[in-house]
C-alpha positions as CSV (number, residue, x, y, z in Angstrom):
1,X,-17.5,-1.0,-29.0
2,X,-15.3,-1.7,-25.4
3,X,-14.6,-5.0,-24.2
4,X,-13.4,-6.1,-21.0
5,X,-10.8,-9.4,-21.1
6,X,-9.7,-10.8,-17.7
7,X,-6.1,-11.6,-18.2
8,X,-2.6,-11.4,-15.6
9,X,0.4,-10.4,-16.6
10,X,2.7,-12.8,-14.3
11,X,6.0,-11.8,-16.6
12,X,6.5,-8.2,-16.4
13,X,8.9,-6.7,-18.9
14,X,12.3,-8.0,-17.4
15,X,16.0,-6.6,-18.1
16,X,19.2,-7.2,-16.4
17,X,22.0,-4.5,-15.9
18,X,25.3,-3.4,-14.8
19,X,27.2,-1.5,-12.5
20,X,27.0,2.5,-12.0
21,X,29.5,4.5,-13.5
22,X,30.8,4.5,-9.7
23,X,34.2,2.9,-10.0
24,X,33.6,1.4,-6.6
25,X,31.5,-1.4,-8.5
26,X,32.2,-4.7,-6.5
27,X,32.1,-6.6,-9.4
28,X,33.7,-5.9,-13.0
29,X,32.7,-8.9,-15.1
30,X,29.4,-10.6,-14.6
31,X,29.0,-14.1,-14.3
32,X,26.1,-14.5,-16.7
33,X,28.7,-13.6,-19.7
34,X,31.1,-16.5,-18.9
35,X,28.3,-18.7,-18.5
36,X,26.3,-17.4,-22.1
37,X,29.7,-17.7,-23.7
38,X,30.2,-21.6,-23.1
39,X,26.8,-22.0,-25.3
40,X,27.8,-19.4,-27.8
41,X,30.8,-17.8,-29.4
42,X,29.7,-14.4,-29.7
43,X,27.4,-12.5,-26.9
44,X,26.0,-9.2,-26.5
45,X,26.9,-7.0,-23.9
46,X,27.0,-3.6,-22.0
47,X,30.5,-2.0,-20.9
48,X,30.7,0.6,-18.3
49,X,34.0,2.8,-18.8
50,X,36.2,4.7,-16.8
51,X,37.4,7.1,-18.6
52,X,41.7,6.9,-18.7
53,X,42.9,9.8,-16.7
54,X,45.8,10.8,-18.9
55,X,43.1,11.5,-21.6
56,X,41.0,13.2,-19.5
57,X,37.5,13.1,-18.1
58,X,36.1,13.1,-21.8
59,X,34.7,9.7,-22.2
60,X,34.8,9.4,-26.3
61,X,38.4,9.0,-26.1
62,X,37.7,6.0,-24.0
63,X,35.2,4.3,-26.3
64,X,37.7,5.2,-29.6
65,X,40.3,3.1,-27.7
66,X,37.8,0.7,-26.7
67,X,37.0,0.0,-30.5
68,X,40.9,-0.1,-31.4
69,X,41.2,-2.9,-28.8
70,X,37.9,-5.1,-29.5
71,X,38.0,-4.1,-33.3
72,X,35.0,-3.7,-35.7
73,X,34.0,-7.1,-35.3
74,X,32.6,-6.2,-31.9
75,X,30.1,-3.1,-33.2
76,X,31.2,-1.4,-30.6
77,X,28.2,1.5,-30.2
78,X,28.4,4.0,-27.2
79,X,24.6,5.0,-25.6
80,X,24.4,8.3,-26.2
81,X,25.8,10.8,-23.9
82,X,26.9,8.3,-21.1
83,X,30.1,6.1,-20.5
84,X,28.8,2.8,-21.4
85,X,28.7,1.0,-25.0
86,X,27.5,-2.4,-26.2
87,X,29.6,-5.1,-27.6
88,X,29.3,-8.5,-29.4
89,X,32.1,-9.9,-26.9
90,X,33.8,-13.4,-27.7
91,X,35.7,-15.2,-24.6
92,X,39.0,-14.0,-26.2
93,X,37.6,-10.1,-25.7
94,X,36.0,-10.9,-22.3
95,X,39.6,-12.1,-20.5
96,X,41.4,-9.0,-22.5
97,X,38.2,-7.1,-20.8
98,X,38.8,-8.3,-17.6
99,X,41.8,-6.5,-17.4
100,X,41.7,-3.6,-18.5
101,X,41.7,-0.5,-16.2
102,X,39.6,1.6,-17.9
103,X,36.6,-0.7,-17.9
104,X,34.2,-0.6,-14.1
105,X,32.1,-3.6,-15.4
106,X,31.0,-5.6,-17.8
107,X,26.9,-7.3,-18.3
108,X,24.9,-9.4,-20.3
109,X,22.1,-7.3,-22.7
110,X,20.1,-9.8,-22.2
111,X,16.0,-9.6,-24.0
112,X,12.9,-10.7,-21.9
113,X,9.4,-10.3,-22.3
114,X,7.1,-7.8,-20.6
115,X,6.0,-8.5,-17.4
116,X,-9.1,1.2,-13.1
117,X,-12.1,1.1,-13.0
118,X,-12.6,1.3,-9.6
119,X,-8.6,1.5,-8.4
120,X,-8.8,5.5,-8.9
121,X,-11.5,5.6,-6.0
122,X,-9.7,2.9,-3.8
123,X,-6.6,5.4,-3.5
124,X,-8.7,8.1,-3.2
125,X,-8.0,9.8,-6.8
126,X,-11.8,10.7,-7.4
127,X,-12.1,12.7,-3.6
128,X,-8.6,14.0,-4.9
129,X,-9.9,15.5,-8.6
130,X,-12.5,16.8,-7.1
131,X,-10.5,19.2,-5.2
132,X,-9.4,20.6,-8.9
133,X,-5.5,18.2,-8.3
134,X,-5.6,15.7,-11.8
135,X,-2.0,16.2,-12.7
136,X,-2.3,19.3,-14.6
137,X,1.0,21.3,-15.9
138,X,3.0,17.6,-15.4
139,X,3.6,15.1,-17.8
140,X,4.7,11.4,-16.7
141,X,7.5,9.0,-19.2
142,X,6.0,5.9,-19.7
143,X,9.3,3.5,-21.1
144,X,6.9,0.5,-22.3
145,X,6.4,-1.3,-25.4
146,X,4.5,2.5,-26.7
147,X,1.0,4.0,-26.6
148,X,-1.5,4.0,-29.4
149,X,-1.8,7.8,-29.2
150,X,-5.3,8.4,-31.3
151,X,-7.2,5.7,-28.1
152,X,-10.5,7.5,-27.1
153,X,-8.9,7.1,-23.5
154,X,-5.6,9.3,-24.5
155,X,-6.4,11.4,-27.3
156,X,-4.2,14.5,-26.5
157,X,-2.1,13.6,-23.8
158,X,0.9,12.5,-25.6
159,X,3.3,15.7,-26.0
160,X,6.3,13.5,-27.4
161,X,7.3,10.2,-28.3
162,X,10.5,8.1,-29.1
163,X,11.8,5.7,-29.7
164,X,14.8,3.4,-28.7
165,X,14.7,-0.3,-30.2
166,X,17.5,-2.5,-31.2
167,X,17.5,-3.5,-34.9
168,X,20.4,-6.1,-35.3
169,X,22.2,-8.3,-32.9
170,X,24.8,-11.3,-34.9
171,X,23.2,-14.8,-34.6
172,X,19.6,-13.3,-33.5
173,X,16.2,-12.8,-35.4
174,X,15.4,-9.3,-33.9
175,X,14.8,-6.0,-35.8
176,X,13.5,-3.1,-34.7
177,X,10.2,-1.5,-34.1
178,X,11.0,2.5,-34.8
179,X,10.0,4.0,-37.9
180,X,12.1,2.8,-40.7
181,X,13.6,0.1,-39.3
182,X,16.0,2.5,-37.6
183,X,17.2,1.9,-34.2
184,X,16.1,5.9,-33.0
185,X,13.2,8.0,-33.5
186,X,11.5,11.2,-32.1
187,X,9.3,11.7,-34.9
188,X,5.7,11.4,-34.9
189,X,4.1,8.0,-34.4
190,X,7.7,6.8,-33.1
191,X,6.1,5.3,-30.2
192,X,3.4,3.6,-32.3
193,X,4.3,0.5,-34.3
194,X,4.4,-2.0,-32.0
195,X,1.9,-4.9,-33.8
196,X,-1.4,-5.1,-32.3
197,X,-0.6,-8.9,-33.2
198,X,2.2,-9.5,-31.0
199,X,1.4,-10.4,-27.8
200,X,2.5,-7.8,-25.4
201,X,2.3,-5.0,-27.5
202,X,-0.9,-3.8,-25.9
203,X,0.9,-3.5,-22.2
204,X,2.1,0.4,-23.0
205,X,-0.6,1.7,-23.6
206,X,-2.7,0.3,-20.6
207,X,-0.3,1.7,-18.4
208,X,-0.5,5.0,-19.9
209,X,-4.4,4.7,-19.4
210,X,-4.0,3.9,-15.5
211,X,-2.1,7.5,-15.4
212,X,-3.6,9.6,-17.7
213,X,-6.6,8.3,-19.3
214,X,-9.7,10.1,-19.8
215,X,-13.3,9.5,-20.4
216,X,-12.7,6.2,-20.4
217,X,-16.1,4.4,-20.7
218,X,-16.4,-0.4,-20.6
219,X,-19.4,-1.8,-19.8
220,X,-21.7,1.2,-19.8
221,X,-19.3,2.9,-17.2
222,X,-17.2,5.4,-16.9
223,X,-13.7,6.2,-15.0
224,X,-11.0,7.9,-15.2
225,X,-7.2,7.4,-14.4
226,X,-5.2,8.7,-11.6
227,X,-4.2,12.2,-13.0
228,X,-6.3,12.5,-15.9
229,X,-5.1,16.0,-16.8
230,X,-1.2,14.7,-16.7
231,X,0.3,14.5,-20.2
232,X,2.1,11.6,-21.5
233,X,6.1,10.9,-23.2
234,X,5.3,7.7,-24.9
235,X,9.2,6.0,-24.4
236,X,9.1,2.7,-27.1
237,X,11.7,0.6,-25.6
238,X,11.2,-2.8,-27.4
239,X,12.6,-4.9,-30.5
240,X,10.7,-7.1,-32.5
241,X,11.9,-11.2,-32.1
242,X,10.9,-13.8,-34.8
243,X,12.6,-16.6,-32.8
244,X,10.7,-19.3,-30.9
245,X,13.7,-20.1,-28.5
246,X,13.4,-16.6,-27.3
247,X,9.7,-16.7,-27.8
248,X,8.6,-19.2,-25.5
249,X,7.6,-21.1,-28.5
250,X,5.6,-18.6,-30.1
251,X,6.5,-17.5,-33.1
252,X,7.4,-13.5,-32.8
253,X,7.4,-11.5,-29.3
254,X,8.7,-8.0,-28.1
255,X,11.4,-7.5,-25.8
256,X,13.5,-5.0,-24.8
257,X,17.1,-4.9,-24.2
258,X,19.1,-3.0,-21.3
259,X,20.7,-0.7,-23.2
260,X,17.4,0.4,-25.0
261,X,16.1,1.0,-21.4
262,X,19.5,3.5,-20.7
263,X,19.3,5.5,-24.1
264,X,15.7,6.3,-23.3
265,X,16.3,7.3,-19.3
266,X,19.1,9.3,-21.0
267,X,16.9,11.0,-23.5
268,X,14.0,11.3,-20.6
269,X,16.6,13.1,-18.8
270,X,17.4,15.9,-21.8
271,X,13.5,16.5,-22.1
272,X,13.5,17.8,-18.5
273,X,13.8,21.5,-19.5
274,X,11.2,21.2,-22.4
275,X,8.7,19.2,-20.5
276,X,7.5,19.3,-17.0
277,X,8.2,15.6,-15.7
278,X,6.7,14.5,-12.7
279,X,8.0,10.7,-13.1
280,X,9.2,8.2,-15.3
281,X,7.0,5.0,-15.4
282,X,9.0,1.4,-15.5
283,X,6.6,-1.2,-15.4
284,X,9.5,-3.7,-15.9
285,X,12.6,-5.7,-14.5
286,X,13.8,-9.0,-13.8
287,X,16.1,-11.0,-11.5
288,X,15.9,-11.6,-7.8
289,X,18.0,-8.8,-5.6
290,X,17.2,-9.4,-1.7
291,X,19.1,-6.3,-1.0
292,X,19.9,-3.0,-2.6
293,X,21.9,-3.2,-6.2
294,X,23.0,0.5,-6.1
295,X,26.6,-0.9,-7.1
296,X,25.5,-3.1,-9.6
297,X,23.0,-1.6,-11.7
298,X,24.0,0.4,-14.8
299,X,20.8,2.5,-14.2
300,X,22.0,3.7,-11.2
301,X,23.4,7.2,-12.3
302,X,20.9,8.0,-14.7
303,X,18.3,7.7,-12.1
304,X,19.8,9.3,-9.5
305,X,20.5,12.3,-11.7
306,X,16.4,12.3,-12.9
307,X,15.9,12.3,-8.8
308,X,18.3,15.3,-8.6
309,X,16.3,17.1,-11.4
310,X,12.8,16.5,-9.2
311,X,11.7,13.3,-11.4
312,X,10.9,10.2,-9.6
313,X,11.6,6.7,-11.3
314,X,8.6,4.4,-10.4
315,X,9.7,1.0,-11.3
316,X,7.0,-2.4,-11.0
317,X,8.9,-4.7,-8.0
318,X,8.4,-7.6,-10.1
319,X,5.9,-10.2,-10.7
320,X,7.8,-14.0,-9.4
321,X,6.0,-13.8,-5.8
322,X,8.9,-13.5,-3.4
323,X,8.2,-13.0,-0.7
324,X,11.7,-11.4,-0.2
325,X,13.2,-10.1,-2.6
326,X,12.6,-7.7,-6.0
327,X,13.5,-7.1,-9.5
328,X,16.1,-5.1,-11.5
329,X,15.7,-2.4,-11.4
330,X,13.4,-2.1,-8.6
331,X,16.3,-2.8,-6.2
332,X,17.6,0.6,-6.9
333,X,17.1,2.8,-3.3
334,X,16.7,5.8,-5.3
335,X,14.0,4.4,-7.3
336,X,10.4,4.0,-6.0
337,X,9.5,0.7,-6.2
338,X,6.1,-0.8,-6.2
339,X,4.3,-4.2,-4.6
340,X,0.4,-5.1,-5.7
341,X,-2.9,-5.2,-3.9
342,X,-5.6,-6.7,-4.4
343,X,-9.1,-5.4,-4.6
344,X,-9.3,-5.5,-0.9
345,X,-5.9,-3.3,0.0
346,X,-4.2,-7.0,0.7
347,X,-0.8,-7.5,-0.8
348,X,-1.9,-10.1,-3.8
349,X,0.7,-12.8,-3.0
350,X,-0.8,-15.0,-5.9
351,X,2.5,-12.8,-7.7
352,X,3.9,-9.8,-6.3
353,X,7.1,-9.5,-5.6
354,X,7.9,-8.0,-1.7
355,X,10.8,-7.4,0.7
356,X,11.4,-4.9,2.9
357,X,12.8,-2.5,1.0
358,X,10.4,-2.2,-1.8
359,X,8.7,1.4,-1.1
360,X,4.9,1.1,-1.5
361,X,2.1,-0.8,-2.7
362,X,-0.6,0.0,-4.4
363,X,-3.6,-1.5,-6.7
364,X,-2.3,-3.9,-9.2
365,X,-4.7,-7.0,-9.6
366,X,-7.8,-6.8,-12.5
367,X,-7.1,-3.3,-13.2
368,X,-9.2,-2.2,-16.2
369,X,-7.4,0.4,-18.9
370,X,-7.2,1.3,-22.3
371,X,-5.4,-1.1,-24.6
372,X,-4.6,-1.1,-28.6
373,X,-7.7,-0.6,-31.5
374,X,-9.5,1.3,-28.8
375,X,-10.8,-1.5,-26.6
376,X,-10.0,-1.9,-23.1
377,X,-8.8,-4.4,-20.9
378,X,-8.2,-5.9,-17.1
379,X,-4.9,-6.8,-17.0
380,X,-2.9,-8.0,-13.2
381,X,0.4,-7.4,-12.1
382,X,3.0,-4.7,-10.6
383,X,3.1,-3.6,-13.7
384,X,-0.1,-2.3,-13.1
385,X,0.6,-0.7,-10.1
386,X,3.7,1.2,-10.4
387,X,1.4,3.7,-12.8
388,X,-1.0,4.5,-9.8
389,X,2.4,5.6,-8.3
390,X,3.9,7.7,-11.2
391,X,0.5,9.1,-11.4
392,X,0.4,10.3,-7.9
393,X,3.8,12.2,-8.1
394,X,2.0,14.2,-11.1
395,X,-1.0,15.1,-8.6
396,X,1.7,15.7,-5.9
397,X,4.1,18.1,-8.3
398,X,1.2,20.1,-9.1
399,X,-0.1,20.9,-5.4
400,X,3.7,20.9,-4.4
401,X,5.4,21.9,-7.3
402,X,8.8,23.0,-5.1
403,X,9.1,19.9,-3.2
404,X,12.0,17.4,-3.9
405,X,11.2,13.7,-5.1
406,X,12.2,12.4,-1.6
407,X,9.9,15.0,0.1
408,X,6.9,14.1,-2.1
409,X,7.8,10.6,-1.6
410,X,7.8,11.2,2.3
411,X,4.2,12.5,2.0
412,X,3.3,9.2,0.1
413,X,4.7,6.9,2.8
414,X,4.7,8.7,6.1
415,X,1.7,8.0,8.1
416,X,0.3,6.2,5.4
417,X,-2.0,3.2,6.5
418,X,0.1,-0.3,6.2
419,X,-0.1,-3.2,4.2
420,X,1.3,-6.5,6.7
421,X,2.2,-9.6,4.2
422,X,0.0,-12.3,5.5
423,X,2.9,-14.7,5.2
424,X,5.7,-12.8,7.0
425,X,3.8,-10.4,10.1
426,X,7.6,-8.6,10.0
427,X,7.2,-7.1,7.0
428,X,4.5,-4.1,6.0
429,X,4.0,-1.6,3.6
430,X,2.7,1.6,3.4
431,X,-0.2,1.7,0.6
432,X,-0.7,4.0,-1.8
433,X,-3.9,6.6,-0.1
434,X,-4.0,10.2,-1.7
435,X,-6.3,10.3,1.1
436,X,-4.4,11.1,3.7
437,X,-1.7,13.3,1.4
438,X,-4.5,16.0,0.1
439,X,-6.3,16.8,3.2
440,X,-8.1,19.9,4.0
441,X,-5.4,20.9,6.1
442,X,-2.3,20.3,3.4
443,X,-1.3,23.4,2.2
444,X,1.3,23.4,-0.7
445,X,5.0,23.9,-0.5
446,X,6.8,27.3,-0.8
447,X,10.3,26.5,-0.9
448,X,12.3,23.0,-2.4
449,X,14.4,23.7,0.6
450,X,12.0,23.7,3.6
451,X,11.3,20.4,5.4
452,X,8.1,20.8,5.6
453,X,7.6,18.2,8.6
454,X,4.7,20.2,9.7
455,X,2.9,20.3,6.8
456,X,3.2,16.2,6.3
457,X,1.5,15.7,9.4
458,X,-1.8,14.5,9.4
459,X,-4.7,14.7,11.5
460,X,-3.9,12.3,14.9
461,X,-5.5,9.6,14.1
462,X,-8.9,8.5,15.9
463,X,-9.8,5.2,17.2
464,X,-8.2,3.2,20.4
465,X,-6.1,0.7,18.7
466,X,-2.8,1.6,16.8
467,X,0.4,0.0,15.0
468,X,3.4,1.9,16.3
469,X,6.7,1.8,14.3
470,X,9.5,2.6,16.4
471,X,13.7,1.7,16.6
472,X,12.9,1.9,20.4
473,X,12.9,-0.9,22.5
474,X,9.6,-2.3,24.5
475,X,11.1,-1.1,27.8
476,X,11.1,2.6,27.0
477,X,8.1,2.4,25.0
478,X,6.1,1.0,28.5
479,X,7.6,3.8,30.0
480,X,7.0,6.5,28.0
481,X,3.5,5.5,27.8
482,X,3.2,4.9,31.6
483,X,3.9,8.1,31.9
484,X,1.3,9.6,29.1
485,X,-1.6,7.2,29.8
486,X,-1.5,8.2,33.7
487,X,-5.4,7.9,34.9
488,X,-6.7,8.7,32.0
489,X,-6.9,5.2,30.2
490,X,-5.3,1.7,30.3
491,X,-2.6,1.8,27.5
492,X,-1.8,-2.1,26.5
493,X,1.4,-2.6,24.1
494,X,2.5,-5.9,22.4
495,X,4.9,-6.6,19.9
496,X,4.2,-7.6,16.6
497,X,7.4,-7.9,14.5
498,X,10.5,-6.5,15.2
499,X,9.9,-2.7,15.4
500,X,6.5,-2.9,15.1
501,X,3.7,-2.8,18.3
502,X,0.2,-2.9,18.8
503,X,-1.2,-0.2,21.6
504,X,-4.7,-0.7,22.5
505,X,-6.5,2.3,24.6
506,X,-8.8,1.5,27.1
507,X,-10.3,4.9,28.0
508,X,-12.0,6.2,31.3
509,X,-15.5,8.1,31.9
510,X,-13.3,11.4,31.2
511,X,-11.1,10.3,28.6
512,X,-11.2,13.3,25.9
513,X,-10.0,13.4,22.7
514,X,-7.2,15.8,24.3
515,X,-5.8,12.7,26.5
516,X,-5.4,10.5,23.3
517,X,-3.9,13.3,21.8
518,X,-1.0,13.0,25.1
519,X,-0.8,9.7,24.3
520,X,-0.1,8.9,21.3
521,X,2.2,12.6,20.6
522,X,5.1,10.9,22.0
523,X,5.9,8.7,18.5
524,X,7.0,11.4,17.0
525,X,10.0,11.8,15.3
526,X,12.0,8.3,13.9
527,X,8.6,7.0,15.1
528,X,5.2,6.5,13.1
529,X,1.9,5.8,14.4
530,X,-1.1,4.5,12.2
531,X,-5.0,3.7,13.2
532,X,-4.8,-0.4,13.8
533,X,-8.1,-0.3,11.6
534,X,-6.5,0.5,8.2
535,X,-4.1,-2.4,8.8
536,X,-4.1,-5.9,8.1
537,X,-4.8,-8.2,11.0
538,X,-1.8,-9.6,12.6
């Protein structure tokens, strides 16, 4: 039997992390640690080297000296392939951290909690899989708290699991939740043993079922998720807590720690040759970043080398309803991050996270999916939403399986309708509409190389009234369209927000299709032009 249970998720699964391996960092030892320190004598940590060039670019030598100088005490543990370690640092190791030239930064590990019914035909996945595009050939890396693999909803997507989960930290109740007890696993059911008791636990596999589930049937319906055909890597990135201070009073929870997140993007990043990865799904992060943390993000390099290798790193902007600012690691600009909507194609600013950088939005709020002992559930938040996104890069790799992430992410977000936040006209989003990205007249990519600007060009749109984005002041917009409009219609601009107008068309007895056409060709180029009725009122 399937249930449906109303329930949001205003925490999504939150982590805070350091600096690239960049040694242009702009800051090497993060303030949280001095401040965690004055409450505690021994606190966890990640270290980002930079490996001494008299031993050369090899970055175990660094870690062996790294050890000599914090001793064993410290547990000292490198993540796997990368130059960054953990620690248990006391204030003593902190200062002789500080300066030292062959560490770029040092961060708190710090644990937090976690943060379709009728979304897949709101996007436009149904009118999409009927054209034969449901994700086939591409799998999509879901780093959550696992996926109950034998669900109705997923029985044979999942092609691999792991497993990266802490299992001991001094002064802390945490173990871990691989197979064993250990803190690494690959083998079968790795990805599995998070308890259906634990609140949280059932987060994973929901996402998985926005992506990739299948015959999915609640309440005497059926639906499907975005790419139904997509496979699943079922990443299991939490620990286990029996700690009610870290708890919020409850007596166990999951979390997940930073480093966890890194040795799983790290492994993600090996399978690329094995598997055919489309995306990596984060449905987590934490913190408020108003602009860009590229220099201060540990994850930095690791997902910028997955976007190098054609995988796209969707991450949930976060769940605390600013209205300017996201989460870790959402803030990354070579990540695709993620607002809500609501049922209505509205930004749900009852919790989502927005600022101008985040990427897209998409469907987020009572989003119904498969969750643990077969059931299903609607669950609320960006967490929910970033999936419709990784999902959509599978459908988009396997019509345009040459394309680079940033061209596939161009024909998500160009000429895509917008999303204006009802509190802030300056700010808009495009939405997530596989509408407008798999029409009749797409045709897929040949080449990784070619542009393809034709090709991402939709059909002009039709209607009178438009939103124009454009760097171009008001002045030269008048006169371009003075020029265009001529007899054949009164062209009226205004402006709405900075870089963003409202034409209205009032058309003559003889005004054709061909004179809108004139019109409105001119926003070409840096310039975007969208029908003013798949936009929010102003």
């Amino acid at each position: 039997m399937s249930m449906s249970v109303n329930r949001t998720i205003f925490g999504i699964l939150i982590l805070f992390l350091a600096s690239p391996f960049a040694a242009s960092a702009q800051v090497k030892i993060d303030s949280s640690l001095s401040g965690a320190l004055f409450t505690t004598p021994i606190t966890r940590a990640i270290i980002v080297l930079r490996p001494d060039p008299e031993e050369g670019s090899n970055p175990a030598s660094s870690v062996a000296a790294l050890s000599d100088i914090l001793g064993a005490g410290a547990q000292v543990r490198r993540i796997g392939d990368l130059p960054i370690v953990t620690a248990e640092l006391t204030q003593e190791a902190l200062s002789t951290l500080s300066d030292n030239p062959n560490v770029a930064l040092v961060t708190a590990d710090v644990p937090v909690p976690p943060s379709l019914k009728d979304s897949g035909p709101l996007i436009g996945a149904d009118k999409v899989h009927s054209a034969g595009v449901t994700g086939d050939g591409y799998a999509v890396a879901v780093l959550d708290t696992g996926v109950e693999i034998q669900h109705p909803a997923l029985k044979q997507s999942v092609v691999a699991e792991a497993c990266f989960s802490t299992d001991h930290v001094s002064g802390i109740n945490v173990s871990s939740l691989c197979p064993g007890g250990f803190d690494f696993s690959t083998n079968a059911g790795a990805a599995s043993k998070c308890p259906a008791t634990v609140e949280g636990c059932e987060h994973g596999t929901h996402v998985a079922g926005i992506i990739a589930g299948h015959n999915m049937i609640a309440n005497g319906v059926s639906f499907e998720g975005i790419a139904p055909a997509a496979k699943i890597i079922a990443v299991q990135v939490f620990s286990l807590f029996n700690d009610k201070s870290r708890c919020r009073g409850k007596d166990s929870c999951v979390l997940s720690y930073t480093s966890d997140q890194l040795r799983a993007l790290e492994w993600v990043y090996k399978q690329r040759n094995k598997f055919k990865i489309a995306a990596v799904n984060m449905s987590l992060g934490g913190g408020y970043h108003d602009t860009n943390c590229d220099q201060t993000s540990a994850l930095t390099e690791i997902i910028e080398r997955l976007k190098a290798k054609g995988i796209a790193t969707v991450v949930a902007a976060g769940n605390d309803d600013y209205n300017d600012a996201v989460a870790e690691p959402a803030c990354i600009s070579s990540t695709i991050s993620v607002s809500a909507l609501d049922k209505h194609d509205q930004l749900d600013v009852s919790y989502t996270n927005v600022a101008k950088f985040v990427h897209i939005a998409a469907p987020g709020t009572a989003i119904l999916s498969s969750v643990l002992n077969d059931q299903y559930e609607t669950l609320s938040g960006t967490s929910m939403a970033a999936p419709h996104v990784a999902a959509a890069f599978a459908l988009l790799k396997q019509r345009f399986p040459n394309e680079t992430v940033k061209q596939l992410e161009g024909r998500l977000t160009s000429h895509a309708p917008i999303v204006v936040d009802p509190r802030q006209s300056e700010l808009s989003l495009p939405i997530l509409d596989l509408a407008h990205v798999f029409g009749p007249a797409d045709q897929p990519s040949t080449s990784a190389t070619t542009a393809n600007t034709e090709a991402q060009k939709p059909e002009l749109p039709d209607g009178t009234s438009f939103i124009i984005k454009t760097p171009d002041n008001e002045t030269d917009i008048k006169a371009r369209l003075s020029e265009s409009c001529g007899d054949a219609a009164t062209c009226d601009i205004k402006p709405v927000s900075p870089g963003v107008y409202r034409l209205d068309v009032a058309p003559n007895a003889k005004f054709t299709g061909d004179d809108l056409k004139s019109i409105i060709k001119p926003f070409g180029g840096q310039n975007s032009i969208f029908k003013n009725g798949l936009s929010t009122g102003f």
